[in-house]
C-alpha positions as CSV (number, residue, x, y, z in Angstrom):
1,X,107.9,-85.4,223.4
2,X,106.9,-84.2,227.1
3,X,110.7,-84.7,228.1
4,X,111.6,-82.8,225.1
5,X,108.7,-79.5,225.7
6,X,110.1,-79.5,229.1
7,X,113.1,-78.7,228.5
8,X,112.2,-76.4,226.3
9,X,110.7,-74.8,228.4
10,X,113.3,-74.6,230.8
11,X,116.1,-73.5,228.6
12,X,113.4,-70.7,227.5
13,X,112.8,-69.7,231.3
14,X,116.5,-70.0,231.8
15,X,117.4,-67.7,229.1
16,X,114.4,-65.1,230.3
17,X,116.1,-64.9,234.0
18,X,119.9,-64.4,232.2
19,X,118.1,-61.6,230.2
20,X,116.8,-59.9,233.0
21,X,119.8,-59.6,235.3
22,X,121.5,-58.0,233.2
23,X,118.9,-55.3,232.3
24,X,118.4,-54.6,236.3
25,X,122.2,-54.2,236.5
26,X,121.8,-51.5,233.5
27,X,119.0,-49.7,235.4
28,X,120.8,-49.2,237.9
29,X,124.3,-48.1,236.1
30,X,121.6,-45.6,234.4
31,X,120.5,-44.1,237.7
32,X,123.4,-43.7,238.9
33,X,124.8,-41.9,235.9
34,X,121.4,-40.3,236.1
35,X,122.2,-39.3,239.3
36,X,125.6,-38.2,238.8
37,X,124.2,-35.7,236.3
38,X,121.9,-34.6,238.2
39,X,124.4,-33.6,240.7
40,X,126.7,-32.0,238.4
41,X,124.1,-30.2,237.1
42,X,123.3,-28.7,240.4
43,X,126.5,-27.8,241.3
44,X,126.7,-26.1,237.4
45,X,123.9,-24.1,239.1
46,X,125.7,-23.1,242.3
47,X,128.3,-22.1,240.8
48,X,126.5,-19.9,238.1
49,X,124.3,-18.2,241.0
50,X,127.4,-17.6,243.6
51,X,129.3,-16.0,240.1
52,X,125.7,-14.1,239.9
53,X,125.9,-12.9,243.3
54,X,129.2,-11.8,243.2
55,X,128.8,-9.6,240.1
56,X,125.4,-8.4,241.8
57,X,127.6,-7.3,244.9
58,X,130.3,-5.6,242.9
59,X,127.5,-4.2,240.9
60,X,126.1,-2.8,244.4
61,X,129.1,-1.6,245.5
62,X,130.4,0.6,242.6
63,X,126.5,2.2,242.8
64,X,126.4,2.7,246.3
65,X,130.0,4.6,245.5
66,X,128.4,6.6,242.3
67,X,125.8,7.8,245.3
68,X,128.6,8.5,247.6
69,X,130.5,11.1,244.6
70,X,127.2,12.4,243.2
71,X,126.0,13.3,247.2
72,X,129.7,15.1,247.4
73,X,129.1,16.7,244.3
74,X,126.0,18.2,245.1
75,X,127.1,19.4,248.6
76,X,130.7,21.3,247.3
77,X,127.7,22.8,244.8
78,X,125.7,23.6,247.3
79,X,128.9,24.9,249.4
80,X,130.1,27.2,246.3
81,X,126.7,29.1,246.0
């Protein structure tokens, strides 16, 4: 009956350590994928801010132009009085 609770055992111990493995392998298949998101992610957000700046630029540009035509506008006023 010892023989027979010893092996028992052992089989049970055995199939605890195959269990595990397998779970350590999966945590770190999940961080990587983890990680991979994470990255992609981040390079979602670059590319949403450089599109940001870029329209803020444009943006900048066609009001520093509007200046540019209203301070002409004003000065041919000024001019024709």
């Amino acid at each position: 009956m010892k023989k027979l609770s010893f092996v028992l055992a052992a089989a049970g111990l055995i199939s605890l350590a195959a269990c595990n493995k397998p779970a350590d392998t999966a945590n770190s298949a999940n961080a990587a994928d983890n990680a991979a998101v994470a990255l992609d992610n981040a390079a979602d957000s670059l590319n949403a801010v450089s599109e940001n700046v870029a329209v803020s630029a444009n943006e900048t540009a066609v009001a520093a132009d509007n200046a540019a035509h209203a301070a002409n506008s004003a000065s041919n006023a000024a001019n024709a009085m």
